[in-house]
C-alpha positions as CSV (number, residue, x, y, z in Angstrom):
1,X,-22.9,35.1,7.1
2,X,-19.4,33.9,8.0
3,X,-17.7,35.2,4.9
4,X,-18.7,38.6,6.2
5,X,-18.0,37.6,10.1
6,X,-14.1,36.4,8.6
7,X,-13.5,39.8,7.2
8,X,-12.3,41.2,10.5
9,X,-9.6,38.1,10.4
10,X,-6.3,37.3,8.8
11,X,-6.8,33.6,7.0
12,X,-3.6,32.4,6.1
13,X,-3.6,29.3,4.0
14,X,-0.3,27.2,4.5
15,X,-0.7,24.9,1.1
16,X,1.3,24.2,-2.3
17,X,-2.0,22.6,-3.8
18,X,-3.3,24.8,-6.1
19,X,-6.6,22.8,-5.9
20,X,-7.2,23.6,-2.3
21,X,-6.4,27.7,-3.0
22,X,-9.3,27.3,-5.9
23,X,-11.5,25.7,-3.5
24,X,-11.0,27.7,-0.6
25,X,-11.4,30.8,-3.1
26,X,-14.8,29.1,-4.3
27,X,-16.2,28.9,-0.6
28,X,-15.4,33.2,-0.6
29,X,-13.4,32.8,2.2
30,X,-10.1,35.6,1.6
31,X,-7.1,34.3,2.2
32,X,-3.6,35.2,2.3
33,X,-1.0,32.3,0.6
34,X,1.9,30.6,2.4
35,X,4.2,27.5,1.1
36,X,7.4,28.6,1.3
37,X,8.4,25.9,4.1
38,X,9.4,21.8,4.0
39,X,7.9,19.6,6.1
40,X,8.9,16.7,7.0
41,X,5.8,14.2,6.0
42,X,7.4,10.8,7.8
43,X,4.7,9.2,9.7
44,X,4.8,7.6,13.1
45,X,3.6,3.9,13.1
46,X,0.1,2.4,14.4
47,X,-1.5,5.4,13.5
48,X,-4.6,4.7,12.2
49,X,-6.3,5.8,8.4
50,X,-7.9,8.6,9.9
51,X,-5.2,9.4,12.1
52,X,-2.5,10.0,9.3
53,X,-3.7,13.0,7.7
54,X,-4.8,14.9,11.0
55,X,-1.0,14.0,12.3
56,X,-0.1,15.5,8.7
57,X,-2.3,18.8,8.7
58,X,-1.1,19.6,12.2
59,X,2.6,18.8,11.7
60,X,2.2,21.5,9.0
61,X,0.3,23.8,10.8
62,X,3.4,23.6,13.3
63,X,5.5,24.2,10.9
64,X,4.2,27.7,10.9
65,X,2.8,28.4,14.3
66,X,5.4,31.7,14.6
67,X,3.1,33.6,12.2
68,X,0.4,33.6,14.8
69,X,0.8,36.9,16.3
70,X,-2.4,38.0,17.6
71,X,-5.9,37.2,17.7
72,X,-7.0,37.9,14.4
73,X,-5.1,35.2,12.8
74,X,-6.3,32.1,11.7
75,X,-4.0,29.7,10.5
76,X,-5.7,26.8,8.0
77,X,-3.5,23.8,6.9
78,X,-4.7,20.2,5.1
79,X,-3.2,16.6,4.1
80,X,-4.8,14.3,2.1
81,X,-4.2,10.8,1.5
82,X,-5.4,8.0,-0.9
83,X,-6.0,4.5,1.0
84,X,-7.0,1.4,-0.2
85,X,-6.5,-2.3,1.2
86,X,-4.6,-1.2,4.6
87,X,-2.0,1.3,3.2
88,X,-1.3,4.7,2.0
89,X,-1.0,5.4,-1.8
90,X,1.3,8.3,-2.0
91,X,2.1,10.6,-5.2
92,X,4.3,8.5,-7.7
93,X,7.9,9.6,-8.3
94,X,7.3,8.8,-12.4
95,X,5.1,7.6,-14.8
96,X,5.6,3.6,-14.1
97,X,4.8,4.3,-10.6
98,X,1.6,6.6,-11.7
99,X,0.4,3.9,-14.4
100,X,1.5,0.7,-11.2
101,X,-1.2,2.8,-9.0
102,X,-3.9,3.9,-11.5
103,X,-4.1,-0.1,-12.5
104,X,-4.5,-1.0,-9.0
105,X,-7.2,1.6,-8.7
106,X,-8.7,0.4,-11.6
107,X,-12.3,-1.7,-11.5
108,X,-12.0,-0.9,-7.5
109,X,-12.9,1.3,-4.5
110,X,-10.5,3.2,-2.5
111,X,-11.2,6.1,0.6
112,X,-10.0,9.4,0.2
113,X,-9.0,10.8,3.4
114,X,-8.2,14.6,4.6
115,X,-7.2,16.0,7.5
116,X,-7.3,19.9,8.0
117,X,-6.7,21.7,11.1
118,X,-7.5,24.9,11.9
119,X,-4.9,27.0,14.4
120,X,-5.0,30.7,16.2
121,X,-2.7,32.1,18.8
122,X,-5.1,30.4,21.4
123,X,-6.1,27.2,19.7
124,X,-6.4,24.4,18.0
125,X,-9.2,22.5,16.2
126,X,-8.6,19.7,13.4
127,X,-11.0,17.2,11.6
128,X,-10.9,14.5,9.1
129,X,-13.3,14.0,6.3
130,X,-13.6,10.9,4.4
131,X,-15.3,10.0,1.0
132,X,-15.2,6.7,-0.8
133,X,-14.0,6.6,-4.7
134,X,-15.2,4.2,-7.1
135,X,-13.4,3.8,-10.7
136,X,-14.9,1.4,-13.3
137,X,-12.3,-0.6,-15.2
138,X,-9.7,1.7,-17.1
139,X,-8.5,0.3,-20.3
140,X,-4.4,0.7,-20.6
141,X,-4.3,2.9,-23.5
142,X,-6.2,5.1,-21.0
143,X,-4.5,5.4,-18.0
144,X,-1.2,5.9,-20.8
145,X,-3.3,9.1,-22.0
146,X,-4.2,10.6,-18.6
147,X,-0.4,10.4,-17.8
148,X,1.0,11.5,-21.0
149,X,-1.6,14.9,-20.8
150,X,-2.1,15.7,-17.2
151,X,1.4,14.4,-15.7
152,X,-0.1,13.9,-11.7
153,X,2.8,13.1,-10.0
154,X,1.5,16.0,-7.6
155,X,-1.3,13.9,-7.0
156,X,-2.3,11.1,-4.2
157,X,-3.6,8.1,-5.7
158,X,-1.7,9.8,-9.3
159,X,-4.7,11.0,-10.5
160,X,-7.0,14.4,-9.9
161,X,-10.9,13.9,-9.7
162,X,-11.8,17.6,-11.3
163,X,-9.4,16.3,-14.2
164,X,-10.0,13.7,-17.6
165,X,-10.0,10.7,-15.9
166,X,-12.2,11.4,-13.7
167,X,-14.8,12.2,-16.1
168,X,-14.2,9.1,-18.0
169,X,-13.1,6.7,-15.0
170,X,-15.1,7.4,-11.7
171,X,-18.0,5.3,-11.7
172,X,-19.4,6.6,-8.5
173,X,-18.8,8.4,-5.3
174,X,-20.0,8.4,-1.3
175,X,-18.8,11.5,0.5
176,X,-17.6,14.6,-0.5
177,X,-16.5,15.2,-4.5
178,X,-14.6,18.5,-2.9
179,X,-13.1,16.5,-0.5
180,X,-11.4,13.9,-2.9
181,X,-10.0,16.9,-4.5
182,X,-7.7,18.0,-1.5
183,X,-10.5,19.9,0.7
184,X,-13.9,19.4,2.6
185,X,-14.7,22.3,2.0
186,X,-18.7,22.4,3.5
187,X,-17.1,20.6,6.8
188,X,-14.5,23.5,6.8
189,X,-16.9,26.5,6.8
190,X,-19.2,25.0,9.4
191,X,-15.8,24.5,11.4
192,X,-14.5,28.1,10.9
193,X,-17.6,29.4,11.9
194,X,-17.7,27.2,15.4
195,X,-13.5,27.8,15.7
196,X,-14.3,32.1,15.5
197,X,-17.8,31.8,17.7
198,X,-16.6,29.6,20.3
């Protein structure tokens, strides 16, 4: 099993988002944490949707190449973004911005889009994963609730699926549900296990 065969290496996960440490936890993969650096998350233009966060999850893993020291290390980073009618939705500064974005979410579909990438000493591998989110129509004393309570303002797209209003709101989903929360994490393990076999 690859859980066992990753025992002999040193995972370091380079991440602030405590949703991809839980998931990455519930795969059993053992992990050592690292966020203590800034990156800069300014994008180049014409990249594409798919493009963005793969530019993002490897500017990060960059960011902290100088802890690969030997073999044994793998480095794992990951972006995630929120897009819906040709543009990014980022995190909102407040709780306008949050309740401007959830209303345009609302009664529609957007894609939720990460990129990870996955680094040693010797290489590089990174992949995108890509699920489509579909909310039913939230009423405004709603979306005013889910603010109030769960305050995402760390959040792409201002809201978190594993949370209220995604019980209540998402209507349906086509991709990964793991994956909308910050991680593929079923396209990760089968990419670990090629990045340590290959």
């Amino acid at each position: 099993m690859l859980i066992n065969k990753l025992k002999k290496f040193r995972i370091l996960l380079a991440s602030k988002s405590a949703r991809r440490q839980q998931l990455l936890t519930g795969a059993g993969i053992e992990y050592i944490l690292i966020n203590d650096r800034e990156v800069d998350e300014k994008i180049p233009d014409k990249l594409n949707k798919f493009e963005i966060p793969v530019y993002l999850s490897e500017k990060k893993s960059s960011a902290y190449s100088d802890l690969l020291k030997d073999d044994n290390t793998i480095l794992i980073t990951a972006d995630t973004i929120v897009w819906m009618n040709g543009s990014v939705i980022g995190k909102p500064r407040n709780a306008a911005e949050a309740t401007s974005i959830l209303n345009a979410l609302s009664g529609n579909f957007h894609e939720v889009i990460t990129g990870v990438t996955i680094r040693s000493i010797n290489k590089i591998k990174s992949f995108h994963s890509c699920s489509e989110v579909y909310f039913s129509t939230l009423k405004e004393e709603e979306i005013k609730y889910y603010i109030k309570h769960f305050k995402p303002y760390d959040k792409a797209g201002s809201y978190g699926i594993q949370e209220w209003i995604g019980y209540i709101g998402i209507e349906r989903i086509k991709g990964s549900f793991y994956n909308v929360m910050g991680l593929p994490v079923h396209l990760l393990y089968r990419e670990l296990e090629d990045f340590i076999t290959s």
